[in-house]
N, C-alpha and C positions, 0 to 999 in steps of 0.2 A: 340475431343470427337465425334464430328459432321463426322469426316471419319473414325470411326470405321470400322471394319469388324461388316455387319448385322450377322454373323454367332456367332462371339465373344460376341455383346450385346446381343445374345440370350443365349447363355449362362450366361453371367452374369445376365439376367434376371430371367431364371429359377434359377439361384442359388439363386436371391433376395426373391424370394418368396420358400424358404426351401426346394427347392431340392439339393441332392446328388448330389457333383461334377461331378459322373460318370455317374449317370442321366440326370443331364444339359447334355452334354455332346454327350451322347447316344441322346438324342432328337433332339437337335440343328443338329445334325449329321444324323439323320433318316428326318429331314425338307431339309437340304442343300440336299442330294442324290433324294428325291422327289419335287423337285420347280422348275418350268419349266423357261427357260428364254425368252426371246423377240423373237429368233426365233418359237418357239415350241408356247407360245401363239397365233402367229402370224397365224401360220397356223389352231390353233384352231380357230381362230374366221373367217380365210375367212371358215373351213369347216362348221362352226353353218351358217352363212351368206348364203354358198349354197344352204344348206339343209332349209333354211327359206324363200328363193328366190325358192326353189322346192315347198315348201306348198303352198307360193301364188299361185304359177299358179295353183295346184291342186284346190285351192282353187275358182280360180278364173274361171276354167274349169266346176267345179262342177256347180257354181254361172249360168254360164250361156246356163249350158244346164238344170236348173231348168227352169230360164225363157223362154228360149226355148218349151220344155213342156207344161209351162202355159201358152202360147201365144198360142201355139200349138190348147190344150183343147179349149181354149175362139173361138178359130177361127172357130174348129169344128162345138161348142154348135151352135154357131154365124149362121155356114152354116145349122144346123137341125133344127132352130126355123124360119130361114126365110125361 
């Protein structure tokens, strides 16, 4: 039972809760043609990972031309009051 075909207990699942044979069927069969497998995930998560290792630096870019800036000002104020 344990090495069923996942596609087969999904069928028989929709059929347990009162769907239409050709329902189950249709469904289990519109999941199998849309389910990605190990490769395809694979490359989705290093392209999320890129693109999350691109925000940090933006991030981290941003970060430090704020303090930049405010070091900047302080330093100004600093050279106008003395």
């Amino acid at each position: 039972m344990a090495a069923m075909n996942p596609i087969l207990r999904l069928r028989r699942a929709f059929r347990s809760m009162g769907a239409e044979p050709e329902q189950a069927d249709e469904v289990a069969d519109a999941i199998d043609d849309h389910a990605y497998g190990r490769r395809e995930s694979d490359m989705r998560y290093a392209q999320l990972m890129a693109e999350y290792r691109r925000d940090m630096e933006r991030l981290r870019n941003e970060f430090l031309l704020g303090v930049l800036i405010i070091v900047g000002i302080a330093v100004a104020i600093l050279a106008l009051v003395n």
